[in-house]
Backbone as CSV, one residue per row, in Angstrom:
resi,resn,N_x,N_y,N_z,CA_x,CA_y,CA_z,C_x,C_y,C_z
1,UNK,-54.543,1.687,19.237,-53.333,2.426,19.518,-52.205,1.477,19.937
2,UNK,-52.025,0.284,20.940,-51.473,-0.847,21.258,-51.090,-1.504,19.933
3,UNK,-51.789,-1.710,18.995,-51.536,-2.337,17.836,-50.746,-2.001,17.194
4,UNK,-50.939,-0.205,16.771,-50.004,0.736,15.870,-48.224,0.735,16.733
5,UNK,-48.462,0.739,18.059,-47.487,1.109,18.639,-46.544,-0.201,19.037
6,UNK,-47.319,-1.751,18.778,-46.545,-3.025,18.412,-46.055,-2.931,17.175
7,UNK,-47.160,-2.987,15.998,-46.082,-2.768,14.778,-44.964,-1.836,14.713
8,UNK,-44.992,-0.380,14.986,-43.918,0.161,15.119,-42.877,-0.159,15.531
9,UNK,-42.935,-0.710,16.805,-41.698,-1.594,17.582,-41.439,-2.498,16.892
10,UNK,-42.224,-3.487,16.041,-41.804,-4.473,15.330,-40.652,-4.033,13.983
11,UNK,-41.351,-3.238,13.775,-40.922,-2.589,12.014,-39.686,-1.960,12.501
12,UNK,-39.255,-1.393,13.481,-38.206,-0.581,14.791,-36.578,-2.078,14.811
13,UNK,-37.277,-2.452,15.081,-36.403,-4.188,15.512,-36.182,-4.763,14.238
14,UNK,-36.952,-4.817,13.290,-36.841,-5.607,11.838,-35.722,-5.036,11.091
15,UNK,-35.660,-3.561,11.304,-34.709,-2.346,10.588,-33.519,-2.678,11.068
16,UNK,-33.533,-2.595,12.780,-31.936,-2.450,13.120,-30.951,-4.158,12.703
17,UNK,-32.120,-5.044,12.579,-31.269,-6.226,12.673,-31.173,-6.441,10.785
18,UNK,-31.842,-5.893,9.963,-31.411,-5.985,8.988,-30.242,-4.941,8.499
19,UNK,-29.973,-3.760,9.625,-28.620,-3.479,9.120,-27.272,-3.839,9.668
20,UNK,-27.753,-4.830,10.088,-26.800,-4.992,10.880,-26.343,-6.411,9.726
21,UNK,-27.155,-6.961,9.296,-26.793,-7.991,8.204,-26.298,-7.408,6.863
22,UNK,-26.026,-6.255,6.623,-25.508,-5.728,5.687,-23.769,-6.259,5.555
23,UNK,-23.312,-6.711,4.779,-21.770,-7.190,5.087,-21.036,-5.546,4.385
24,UNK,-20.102,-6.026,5.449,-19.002,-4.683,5.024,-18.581,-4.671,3.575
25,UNK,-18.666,-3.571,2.664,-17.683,-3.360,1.821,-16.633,-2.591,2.123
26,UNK,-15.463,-3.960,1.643,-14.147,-3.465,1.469,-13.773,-2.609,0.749
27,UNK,-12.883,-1.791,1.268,-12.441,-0.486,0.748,-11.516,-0.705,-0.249
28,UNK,-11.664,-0.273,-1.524,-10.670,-0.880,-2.264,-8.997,-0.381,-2.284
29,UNK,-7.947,-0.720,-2.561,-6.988,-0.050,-2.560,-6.463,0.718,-3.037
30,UNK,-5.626,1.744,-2.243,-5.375,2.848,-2.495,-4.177,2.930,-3.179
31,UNK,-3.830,3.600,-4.378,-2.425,3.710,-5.221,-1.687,4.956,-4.758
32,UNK,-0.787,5.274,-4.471,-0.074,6.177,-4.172,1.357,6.218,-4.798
33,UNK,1.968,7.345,-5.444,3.145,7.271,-5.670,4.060,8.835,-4.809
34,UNK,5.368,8.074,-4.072,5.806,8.539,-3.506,7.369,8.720,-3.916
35,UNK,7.554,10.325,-4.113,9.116,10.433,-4.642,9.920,9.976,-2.956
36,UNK,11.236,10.214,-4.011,12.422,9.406,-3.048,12.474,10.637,-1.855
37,UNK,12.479,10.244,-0.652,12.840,11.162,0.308,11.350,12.493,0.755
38,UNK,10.267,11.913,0.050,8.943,12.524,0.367,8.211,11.324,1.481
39,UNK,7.052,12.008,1.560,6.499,11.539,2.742,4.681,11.916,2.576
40,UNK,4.067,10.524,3.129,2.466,10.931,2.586,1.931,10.538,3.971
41,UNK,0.996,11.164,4.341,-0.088,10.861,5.128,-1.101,9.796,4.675
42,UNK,-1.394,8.515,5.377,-2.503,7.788,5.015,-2.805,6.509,6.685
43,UNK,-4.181,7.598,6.381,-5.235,6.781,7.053,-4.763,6.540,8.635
44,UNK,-4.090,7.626,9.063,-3.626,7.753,10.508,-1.962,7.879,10.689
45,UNK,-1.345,7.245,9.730,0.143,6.975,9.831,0.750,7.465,8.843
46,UNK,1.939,7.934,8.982,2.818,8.374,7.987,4.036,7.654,7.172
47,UNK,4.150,7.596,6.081,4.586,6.608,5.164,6.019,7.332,4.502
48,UNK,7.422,7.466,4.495,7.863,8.036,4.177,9.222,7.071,3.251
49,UNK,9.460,7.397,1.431,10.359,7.053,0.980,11.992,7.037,1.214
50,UNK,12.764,6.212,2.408,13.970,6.728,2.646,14.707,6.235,2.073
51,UNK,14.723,4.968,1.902,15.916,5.070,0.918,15.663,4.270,-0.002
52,UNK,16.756,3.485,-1.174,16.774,2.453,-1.992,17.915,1.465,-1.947
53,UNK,18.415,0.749,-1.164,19.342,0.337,-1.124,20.024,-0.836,-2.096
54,UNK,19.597,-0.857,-3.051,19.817,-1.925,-3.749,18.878,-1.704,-5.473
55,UNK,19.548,-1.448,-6.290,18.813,-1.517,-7.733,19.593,-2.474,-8.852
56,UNK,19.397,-3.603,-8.624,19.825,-4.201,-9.698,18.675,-5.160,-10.560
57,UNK,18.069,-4.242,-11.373,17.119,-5.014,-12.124,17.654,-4.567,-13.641
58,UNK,17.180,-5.527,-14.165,17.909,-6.109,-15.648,17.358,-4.127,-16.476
59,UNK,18.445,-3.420,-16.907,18.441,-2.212,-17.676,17.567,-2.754,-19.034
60,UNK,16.570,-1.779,-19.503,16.170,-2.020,-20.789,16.920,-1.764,-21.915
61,UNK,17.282,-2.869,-22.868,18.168,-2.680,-24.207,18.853,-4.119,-23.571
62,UNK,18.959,-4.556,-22.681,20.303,-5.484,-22.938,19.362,-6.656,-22.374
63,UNK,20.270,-8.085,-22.175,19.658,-8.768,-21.686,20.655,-9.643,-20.410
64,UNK,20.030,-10.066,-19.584,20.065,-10.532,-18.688,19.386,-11.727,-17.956
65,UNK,20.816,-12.719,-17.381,19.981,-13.957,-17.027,18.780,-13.803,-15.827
66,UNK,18.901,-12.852,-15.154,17.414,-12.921,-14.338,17.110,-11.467,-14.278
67,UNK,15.606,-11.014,-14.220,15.082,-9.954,-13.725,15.352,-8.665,-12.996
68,UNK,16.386,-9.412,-11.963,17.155,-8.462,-11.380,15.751,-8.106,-9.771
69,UNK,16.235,-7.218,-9.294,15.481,-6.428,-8.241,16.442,-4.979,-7.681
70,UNK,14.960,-4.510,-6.951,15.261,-3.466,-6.685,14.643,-2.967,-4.881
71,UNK,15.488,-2.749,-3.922,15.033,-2.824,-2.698,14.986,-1.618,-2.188
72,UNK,13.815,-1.076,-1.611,13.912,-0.076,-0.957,13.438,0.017,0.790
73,UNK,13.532,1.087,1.219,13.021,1.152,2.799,11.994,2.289,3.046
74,UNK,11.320,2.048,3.824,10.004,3.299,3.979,9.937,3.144,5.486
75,UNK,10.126,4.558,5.833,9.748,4.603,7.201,8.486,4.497,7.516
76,UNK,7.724,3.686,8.548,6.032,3.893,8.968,5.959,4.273,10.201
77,UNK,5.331,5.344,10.591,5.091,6.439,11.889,3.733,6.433,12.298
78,UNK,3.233,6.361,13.182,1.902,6.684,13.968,1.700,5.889,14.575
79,UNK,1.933,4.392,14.348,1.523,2.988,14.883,2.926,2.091,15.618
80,UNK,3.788,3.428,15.883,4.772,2.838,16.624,5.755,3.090,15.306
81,UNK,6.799,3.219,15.386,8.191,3.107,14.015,8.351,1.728,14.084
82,UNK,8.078,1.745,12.589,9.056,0.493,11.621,9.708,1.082,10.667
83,UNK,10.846,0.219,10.358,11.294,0.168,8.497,10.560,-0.869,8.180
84,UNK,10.010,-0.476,6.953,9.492,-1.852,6.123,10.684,-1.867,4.873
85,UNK,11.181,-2.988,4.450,12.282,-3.202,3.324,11.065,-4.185,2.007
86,UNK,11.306,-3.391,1.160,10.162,-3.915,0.619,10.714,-3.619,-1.054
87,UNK,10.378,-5.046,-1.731,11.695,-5.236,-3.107,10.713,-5.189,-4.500
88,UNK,10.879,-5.233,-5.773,10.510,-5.170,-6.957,9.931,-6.368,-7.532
89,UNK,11.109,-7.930,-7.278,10.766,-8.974,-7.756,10.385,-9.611,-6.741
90,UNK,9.291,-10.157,-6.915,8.242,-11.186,-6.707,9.000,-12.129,-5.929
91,UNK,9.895,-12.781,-5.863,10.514,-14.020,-5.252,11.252,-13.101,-3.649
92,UNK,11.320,-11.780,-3.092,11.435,-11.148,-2.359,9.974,-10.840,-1.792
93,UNK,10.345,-10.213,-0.292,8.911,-9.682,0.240,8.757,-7.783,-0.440
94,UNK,7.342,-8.247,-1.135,6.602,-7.152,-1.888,5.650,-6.635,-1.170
95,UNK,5.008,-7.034,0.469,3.718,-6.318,1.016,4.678,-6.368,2.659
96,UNK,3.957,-5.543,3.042,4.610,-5.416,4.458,3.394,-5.002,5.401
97,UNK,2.790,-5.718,6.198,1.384,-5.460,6.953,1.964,-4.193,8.279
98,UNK,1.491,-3.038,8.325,1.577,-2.130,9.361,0.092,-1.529,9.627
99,UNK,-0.113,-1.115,10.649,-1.286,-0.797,11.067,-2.377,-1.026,10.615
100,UNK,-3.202,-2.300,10.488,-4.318,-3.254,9.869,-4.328,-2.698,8.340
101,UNK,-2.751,-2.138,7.901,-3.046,-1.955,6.256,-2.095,-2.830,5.874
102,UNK,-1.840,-3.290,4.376,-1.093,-3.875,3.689,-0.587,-2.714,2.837
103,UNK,1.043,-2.878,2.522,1.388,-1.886,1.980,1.963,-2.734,1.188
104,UNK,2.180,-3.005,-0.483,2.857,-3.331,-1.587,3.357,-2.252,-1.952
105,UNK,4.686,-2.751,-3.136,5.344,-2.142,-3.449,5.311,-2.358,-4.860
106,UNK,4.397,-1.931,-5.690,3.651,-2.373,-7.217,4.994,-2.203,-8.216
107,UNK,5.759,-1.116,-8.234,6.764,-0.400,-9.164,7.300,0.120,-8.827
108,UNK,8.789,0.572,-9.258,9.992,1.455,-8.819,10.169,2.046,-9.902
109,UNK,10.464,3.136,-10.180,10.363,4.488,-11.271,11.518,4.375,-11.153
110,UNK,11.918,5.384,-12.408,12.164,4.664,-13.314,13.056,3.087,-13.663
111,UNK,12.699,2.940,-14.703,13.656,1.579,-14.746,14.563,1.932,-15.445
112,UNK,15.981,0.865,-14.856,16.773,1.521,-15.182,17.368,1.171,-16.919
113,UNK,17.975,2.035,-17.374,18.522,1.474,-19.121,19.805,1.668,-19.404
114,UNK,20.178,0.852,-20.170,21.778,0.342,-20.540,22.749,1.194,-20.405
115,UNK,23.406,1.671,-19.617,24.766,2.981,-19.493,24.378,3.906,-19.010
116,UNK,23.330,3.691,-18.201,23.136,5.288,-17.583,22.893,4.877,-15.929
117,UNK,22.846,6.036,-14.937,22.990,5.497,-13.413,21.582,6.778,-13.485
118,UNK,21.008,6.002,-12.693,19.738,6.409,-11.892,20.204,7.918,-10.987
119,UNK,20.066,8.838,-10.851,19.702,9.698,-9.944,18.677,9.668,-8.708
120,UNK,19.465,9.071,-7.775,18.264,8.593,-6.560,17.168,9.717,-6.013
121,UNK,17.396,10.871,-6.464,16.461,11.657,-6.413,15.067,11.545,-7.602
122,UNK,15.737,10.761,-8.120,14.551,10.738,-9.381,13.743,9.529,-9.141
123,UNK,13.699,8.927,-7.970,12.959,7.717,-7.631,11.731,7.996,-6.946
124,UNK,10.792,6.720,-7.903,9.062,6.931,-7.309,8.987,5.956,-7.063
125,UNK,8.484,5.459,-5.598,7.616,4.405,-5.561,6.031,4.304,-5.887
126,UNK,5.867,3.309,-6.703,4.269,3.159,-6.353,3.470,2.146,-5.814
127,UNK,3.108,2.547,-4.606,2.582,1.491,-3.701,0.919,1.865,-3.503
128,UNK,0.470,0.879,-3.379,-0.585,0.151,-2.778,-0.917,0.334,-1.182
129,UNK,-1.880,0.821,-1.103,-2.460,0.642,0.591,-3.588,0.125,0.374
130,UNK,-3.781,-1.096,1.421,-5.141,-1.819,1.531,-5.101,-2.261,2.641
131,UNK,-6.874,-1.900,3.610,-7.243,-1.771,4.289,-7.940,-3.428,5.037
């Protein structure tokens, strides 16, 4: 009975320390697209599209010496208020770290094309949350 009731304890102890060697999987990231002036819940905090202050990325049909960009602002709520300002081209800041998430800013809807003006109501961001 001493015997059965050592192995048990053994086999008891062998279990917890092998889950404990299990390594975390990372959660992969989350895509979200958020119209202009909407607002999403994620993962404790609230993420909201306010504005765009800046769209000058090269219109499709014509051409242009650089890429252009496009800047917007998102309010972040739960973890204390920030603005995060967060832009299109790559040579600007594209991730903004708030509450142990990373938030990118993958695409700005639509893009814009030769002679026509954007309706800022018609703006999507699509961002990235990673954990």
């Amino acid at each position: 009975m001493k015997k059965m009731l050592l192995c048990c304890g053994c086999l008891a102890v062998l279990t917890a320390s092998c889950a404990k060697d299990k390594p975390e999987v990372p959660t992969p990231p989350k895509t979200i697209e958020l119209r202009y002036n909407a607002a999403a819940e994620e993962d404790g905090f609230r993420i909201q599209f306010a504005a765009v202050t800046s769209d000058s990325r090269c219109p499709t049909g014509t051409q242009c010496s650089w890429a252009g960009n496009a800047e917007i602002v998102l309010e972040l709520t739960g973890d204390g208020n920030q603005a995060a300002i967060l832009n299109t081209n790559s040579q600007f800041q594209q991730t903004y770290r708030y509450s142990d998430h990373n938030i990118t800013l993958k695409e700005l809807k639509p893009h814009p094309e030769a002679n026509q003006t954007i309706d800022v109501n018609s703006y999507v961001a699509v961002l990235t949350i990673e954990k």
